[in-house]
VEXTOR-332818 format. One record per residue (C-alpha): residue in one letter; z, x, y; residue number from 1. Coordinates in steps of 0.05 Angstrom, whole numbers, plus 32768, in hexadecimal, padded with zeros to 4 digits. Example, Ala and Ser with C-alpha at 12.3 -4.5 7.8 and 13.67 -1.06 7.14 Angstrom:
! VEXTOR-332818
SITE  resn     z     x     y  resi
SITE     A  809C  80F6  7FA6     1
SITE     S  808F  8111  7FEB     2
This chain:
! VEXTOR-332818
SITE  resn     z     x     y  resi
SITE     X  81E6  8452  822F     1
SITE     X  822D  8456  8242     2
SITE     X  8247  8448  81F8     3
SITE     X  822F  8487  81EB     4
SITE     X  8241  84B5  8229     5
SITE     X  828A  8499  8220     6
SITE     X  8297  84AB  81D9     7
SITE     X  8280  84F1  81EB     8
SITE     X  82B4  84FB  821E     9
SITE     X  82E9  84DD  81F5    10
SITE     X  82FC  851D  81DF    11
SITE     X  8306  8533  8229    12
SITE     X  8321  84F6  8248    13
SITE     X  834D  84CA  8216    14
SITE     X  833E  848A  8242    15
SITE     X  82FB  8484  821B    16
SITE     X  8314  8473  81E2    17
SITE     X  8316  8431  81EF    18
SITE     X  82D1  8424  81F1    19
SITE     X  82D1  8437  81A8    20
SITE     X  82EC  83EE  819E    21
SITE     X  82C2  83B7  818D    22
SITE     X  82F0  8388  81B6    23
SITE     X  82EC  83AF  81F5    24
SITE     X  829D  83AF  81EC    25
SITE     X  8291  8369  81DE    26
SITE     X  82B5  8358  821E    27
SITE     X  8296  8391  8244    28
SITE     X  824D  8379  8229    29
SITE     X  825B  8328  8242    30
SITE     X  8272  8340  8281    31
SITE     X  8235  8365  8293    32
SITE     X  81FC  8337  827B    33
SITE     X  8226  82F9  82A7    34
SITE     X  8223  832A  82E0    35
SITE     X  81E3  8338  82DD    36
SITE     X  81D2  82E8  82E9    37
SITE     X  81FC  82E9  831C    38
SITE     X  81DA  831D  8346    39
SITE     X  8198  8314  8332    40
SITE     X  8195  82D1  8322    41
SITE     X  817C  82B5  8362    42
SITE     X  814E  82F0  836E    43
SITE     X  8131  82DA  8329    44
SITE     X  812E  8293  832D    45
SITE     X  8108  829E  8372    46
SITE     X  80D8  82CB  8355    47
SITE     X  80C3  8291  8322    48
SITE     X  80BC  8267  835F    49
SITE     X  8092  828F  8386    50
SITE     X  8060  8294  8341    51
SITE     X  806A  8246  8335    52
SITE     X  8081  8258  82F3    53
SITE     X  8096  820E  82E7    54
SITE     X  80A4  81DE  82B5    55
SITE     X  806D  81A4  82AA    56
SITE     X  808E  8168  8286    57
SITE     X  8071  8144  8254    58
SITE     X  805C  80FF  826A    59
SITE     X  806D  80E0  8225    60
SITE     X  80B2  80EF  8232    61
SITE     X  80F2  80CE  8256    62
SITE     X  80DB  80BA  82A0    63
SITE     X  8116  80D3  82C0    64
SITE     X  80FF  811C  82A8    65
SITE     X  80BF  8116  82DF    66
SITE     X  80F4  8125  8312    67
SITE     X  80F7  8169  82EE    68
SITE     X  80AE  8184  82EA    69
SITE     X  80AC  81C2  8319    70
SITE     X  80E4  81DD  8309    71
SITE     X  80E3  8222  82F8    72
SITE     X  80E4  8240  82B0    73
SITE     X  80E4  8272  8280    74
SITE     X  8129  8288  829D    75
SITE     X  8139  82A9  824F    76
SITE     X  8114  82E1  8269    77
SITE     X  8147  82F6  8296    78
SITE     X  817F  82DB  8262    79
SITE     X  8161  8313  8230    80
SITE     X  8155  833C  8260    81
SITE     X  8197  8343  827B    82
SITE     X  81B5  8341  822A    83
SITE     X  8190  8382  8225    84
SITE     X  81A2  83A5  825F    85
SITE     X  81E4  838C  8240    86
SITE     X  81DF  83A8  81FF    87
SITE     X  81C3  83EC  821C    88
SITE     X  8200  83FB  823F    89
SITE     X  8233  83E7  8207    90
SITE     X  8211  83D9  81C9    91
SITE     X  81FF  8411  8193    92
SITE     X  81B4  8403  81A0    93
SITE     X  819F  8429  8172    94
SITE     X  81C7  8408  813A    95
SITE     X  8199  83EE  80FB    96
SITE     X  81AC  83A4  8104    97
SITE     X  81B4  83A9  8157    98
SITE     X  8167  83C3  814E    99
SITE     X  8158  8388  811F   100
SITE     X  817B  8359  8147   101
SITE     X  8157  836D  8188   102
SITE     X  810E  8371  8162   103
SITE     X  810D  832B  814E   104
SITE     X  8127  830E  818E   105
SITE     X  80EA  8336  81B6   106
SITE     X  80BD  8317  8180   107
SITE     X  80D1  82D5  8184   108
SITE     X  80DC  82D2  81D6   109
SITE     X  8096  82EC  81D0   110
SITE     X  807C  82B0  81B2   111
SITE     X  809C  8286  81E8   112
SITE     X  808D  82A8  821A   113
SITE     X  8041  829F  8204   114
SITE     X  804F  8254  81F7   115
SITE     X  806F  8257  823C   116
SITE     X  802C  8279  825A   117
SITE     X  8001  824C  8249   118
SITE     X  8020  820E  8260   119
SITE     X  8022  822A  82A5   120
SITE     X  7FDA  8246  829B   121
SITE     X  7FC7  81FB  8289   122
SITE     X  7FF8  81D2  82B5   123
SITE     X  800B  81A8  827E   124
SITE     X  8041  81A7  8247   125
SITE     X  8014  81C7  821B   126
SITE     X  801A  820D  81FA   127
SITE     X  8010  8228  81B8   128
SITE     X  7FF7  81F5  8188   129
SITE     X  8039  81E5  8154   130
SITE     X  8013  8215  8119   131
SITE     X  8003  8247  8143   132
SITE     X  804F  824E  8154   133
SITE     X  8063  823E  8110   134
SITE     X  8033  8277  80F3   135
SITE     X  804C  82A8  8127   136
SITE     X  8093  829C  8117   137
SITE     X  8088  829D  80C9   138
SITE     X  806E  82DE  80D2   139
SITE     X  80A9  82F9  80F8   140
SITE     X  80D9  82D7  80C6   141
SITE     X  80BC  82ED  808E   142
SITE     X  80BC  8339  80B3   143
SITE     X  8105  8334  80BE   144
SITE     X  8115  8313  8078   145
SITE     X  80EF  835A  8062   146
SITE     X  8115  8383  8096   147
SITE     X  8158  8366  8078   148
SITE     X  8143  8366  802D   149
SITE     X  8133  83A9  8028   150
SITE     X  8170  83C9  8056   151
SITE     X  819D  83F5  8037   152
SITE     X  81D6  83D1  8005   153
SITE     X  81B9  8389  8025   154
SITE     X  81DC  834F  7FF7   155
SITE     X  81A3  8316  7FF2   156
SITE     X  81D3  82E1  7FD4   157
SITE     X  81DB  82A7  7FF1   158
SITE     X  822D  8295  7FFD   159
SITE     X  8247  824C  800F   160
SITE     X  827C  823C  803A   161
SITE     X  82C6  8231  801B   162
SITE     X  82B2  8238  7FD5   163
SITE     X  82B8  8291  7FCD   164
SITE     X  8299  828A  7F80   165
SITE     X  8263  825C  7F95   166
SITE     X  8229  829D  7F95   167
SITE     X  81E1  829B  7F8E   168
SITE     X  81B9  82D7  7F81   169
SITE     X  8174  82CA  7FAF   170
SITE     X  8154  830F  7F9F   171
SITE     X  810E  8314  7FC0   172
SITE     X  8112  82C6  7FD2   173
SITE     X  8148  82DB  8006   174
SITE     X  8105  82F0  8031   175
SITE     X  80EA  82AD  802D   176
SITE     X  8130  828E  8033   177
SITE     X  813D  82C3  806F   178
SITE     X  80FC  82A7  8092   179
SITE     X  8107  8258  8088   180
SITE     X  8147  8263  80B0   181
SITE     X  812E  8291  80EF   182
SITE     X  80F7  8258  80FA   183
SITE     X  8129  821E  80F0   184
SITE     X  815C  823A  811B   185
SITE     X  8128  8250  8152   186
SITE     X  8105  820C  8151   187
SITE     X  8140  81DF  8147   188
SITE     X  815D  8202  818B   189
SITE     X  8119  81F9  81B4   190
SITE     X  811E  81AF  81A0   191
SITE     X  8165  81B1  81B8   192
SITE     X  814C  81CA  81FE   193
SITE     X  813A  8187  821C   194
SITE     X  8175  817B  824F   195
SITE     X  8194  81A7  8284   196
SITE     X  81C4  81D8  825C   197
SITE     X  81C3  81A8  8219   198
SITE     X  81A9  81E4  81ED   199
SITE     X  81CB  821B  8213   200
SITE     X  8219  8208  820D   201
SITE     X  8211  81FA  81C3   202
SITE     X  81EA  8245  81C4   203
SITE     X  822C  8260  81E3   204
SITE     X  825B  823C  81AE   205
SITE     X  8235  824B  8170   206
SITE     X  822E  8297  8189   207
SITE     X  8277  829F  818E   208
SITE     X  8282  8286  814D   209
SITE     X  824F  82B4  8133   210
SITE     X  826A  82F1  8161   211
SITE     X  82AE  82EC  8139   212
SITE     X  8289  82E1  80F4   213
SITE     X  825F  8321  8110   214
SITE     X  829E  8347  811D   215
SITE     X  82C8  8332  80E0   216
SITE     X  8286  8344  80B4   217
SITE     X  8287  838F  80D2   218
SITE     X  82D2  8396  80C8   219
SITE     X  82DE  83A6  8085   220
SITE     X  8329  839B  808F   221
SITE     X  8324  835A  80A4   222
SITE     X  82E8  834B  807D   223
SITE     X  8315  8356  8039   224
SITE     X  834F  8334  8053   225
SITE     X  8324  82F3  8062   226
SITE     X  82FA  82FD  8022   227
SITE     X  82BB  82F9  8049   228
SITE     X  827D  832A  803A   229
SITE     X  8282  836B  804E   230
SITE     X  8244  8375  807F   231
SITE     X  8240  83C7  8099   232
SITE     X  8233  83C5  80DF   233
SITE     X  8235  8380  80EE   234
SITE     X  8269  8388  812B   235
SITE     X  822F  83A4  8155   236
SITE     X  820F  8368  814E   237
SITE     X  824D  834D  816C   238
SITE     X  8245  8377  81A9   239
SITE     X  81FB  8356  81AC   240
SITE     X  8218  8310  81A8   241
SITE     X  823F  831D  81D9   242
SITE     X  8207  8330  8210   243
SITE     X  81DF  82F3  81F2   244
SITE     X  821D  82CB  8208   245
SITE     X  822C  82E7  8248   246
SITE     X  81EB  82E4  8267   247
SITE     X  81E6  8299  8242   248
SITE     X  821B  8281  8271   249
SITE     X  8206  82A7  82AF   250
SITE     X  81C6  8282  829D   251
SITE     X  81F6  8245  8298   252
SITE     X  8204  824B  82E6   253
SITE     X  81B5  823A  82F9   254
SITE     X  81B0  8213  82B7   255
SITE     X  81E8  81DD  82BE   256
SITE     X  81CF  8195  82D8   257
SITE     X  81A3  818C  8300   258
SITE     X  817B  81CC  82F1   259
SITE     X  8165  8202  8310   260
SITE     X  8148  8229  82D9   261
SITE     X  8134  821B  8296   262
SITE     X  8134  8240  8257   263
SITE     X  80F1  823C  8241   264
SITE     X  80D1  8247  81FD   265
SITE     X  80D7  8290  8211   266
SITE     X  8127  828D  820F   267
SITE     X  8136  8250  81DB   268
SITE     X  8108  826E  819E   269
SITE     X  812B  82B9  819E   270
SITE     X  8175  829F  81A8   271
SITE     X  816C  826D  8174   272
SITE     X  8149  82A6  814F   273
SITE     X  818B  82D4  8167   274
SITE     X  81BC  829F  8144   275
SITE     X  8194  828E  810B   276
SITE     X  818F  82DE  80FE   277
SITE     X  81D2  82F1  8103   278
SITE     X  81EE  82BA  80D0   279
SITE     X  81B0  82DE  80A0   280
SITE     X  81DC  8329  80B3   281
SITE     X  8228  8309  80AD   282
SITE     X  8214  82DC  806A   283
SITE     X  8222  82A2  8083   284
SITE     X  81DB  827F  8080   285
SITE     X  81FE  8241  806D   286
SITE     X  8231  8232  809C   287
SITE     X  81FD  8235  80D2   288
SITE     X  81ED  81E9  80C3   289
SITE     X  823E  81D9  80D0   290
SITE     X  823C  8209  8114   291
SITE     X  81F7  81F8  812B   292
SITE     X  8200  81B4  8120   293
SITE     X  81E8  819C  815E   294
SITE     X  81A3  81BB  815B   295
SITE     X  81A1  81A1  8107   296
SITE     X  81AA  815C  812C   297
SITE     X  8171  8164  815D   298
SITE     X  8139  817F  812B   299
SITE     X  8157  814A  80EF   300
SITE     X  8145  8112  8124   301
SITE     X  80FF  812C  812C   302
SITE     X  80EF  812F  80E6   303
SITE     X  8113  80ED  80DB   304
SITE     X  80EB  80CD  810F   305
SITE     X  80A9  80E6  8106   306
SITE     X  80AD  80CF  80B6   307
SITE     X  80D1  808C  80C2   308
SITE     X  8096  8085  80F1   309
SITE     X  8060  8092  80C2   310
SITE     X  808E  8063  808D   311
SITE     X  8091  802E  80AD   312
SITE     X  8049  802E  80CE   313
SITE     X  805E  803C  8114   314
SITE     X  80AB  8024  811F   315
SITE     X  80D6  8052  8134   316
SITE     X  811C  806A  811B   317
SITE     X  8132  807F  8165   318
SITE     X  8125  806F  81A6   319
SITE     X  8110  80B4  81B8   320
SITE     X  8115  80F6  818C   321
SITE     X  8132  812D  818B   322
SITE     X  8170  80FE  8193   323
SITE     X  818D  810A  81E1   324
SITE     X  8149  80EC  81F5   325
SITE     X  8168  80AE  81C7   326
SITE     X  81A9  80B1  81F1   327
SITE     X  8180  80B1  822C   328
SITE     X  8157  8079  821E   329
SITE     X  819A  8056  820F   330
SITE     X  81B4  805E  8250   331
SITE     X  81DD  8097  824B   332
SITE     X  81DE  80CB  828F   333
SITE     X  81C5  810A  8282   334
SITE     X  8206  812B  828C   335
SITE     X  822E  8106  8264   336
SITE     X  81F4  8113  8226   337
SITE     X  81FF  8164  8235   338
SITE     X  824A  8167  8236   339
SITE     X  8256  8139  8200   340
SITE     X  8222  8168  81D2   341
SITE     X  8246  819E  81E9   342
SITE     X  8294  8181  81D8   343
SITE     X  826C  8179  818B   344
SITE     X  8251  81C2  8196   345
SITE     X  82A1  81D6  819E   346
SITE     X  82B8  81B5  815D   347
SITE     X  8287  81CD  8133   348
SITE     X  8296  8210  814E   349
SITE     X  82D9  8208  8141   350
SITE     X  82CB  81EB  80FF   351
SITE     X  82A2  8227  80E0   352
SITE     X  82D0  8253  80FD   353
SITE     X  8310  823A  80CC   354
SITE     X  82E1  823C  8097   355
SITE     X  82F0  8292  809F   356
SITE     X  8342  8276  807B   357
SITE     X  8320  823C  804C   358
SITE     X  8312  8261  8012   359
């Protein structure tokens, strides 16, 4: 790990010293994980297609998604994968929260990527019945809910937005609490994932909004000056974020319309599980419905829709759900559904963030 071999020569070559600095880091850790798409992204993407590890579309859904079917998926193996490597290089791996962090994204990529499995193994959109994967994620939630209960000086109040004096005391509900929002955030991305890119530009913008929540947490400086809780090695998590984000838009490159990669469940359950985890570290569980607003859209229109349906014996509230199918179904080109989500993504980002002075 070179984090490590540099701050042991510091004290022979001064030069060093700068990778003691989160900033420099952070940088350093994006960098890598985009350059690692960019040399081995082809190499990867043709070793799916010599497998025929492809997507197979639903035939329920939009027509003009047949066109799609054969492309090749479960490209968030190399997006983690490259993170990692990442994070080995510049990251304190074997920081408490960096550990956490990296433990439930495993866990929940490996429940995609056995979702994933089996819908190649079958040839049909088709995977992991929805309580299997709700069971297997519940379990990890409530695992990391534990994990974060029961570290060191952990604080399980719940904080809102703006309002500093507005504090509720969870105590061992924070678990359950901790748990609801790993398998809302995972599952709200996945549903987000059903256009080229839609689910990973607003990935990109809510990370950086957490990164700098991440970083201000772990800087007790600016964590007093900003009145914001004081989180003990937070920053690192920063560093992770980072990779996350960096290999997210070398992803981006393959990703972008029209395709040549997908996500897969593999990749969309552990970065939703990423985000939704690091707003449980930094204490700001709330404000993830502002940032993340996109992907609270997409799983509110699902819910909406399947209980208007059931309502109003069979009439339905959308077109299509989750909602870009509705847009797509109302004429809208697929590009101009991606971007627009994204511009949205942007302003919500931008809106948590001055939320950090609002108080």
């Amino acid at each position: 790990m070179l984090y490590r071999l540099f701050l042991e020569l510091t004290s022979e070559v001064s030069f060093f010293n700068v990778f003691r600095y989160i900033t420099m880091r952070i940088i350093l850790a994006a960098l890598t994980s985009m350059a690692f798409w960019f040399f081995l992204g082809p190499r990867f993407i043709n070793f799916i297609k010599a497998y025929h590890l492809q997507q197979y579309i639903r035939a329920e859904g939009p027509e003009s998604h047949q066109k799609k079917a054969g492309t090749p998926t479960m490209g968030g193996v190399m997006v983690l994968g490259a993170a990692l490597a990442s994070c080995m290089l510049w990251a304190d791996i074997f920081s408490r929260l960096v550990l956490l962090m990296w433990a439930v994204i495993v866990l929940f990529a490996l429940v995609g990527f056995h979702d994933d499995y089996l819908k190649i193994k079958r040839r049909r959109n088709e995977g992991l019945s929805g309580r299997q994967k709700l069971v297997l994620q519940c379990l990890i939630g409530l695992g990391a809910g534990v994990a974060l209960f029961f570290t060191g000086n952990f604080d399980p109040t719940l904080t809102f937005p703006v309002f500093k004096n507005l504090i509720f005391n969870l105590g061992p509900f924070y678990i359950l609490f901790a748990c609801l929002v790993l398998v809302a955030t995972s599952n709200a991305v996945n549903l987000t994932d059903g256009l080229d890119g839609l689910a990973t530009g607003p990935l990109i913008m809510a990370g950086a909004t957490y990164m700098v929540f991440a970083y201000c947490a772990g800087n007790s400086v600016i964590a007093g000056h900003l009145q914001i809780p004081r989180v003990p090695g937070a920053a690192e998590v920063s560093v992770v974020l980072a990779a996350l984000i960096g290999s997210s838009l070398g992803f981006l490159w393959y990703n972008t319309y029209p395709a040549e990669v997908f996500l897969g469940d593999v990749g969309s359950l552990s970065l939703g599980a990423a985000l939704g985890l690091t707003a449980l570290i930094v204490k700001q569980e709330l404000l993830l419905i502002l940032v993340g607003g996109i992907f609270v859209m997409e799983a509110l229109s699902v819910i909406f829709q399947v209980v208007f349906f059931k309502w109003t014996n069979g009439k339905r509230l959308f077109r299509m759900s989750p909602i870009h199918h509705h847009f797509e179904l109302k004429g809208w080109p697929e590009p101009k559904i991606i971007v627009r989500f994204w511009i949205i993504a942007i302003i919500l980002g931008l809106a948590g963030l001055s939320t950090l002075k609002l108080r």
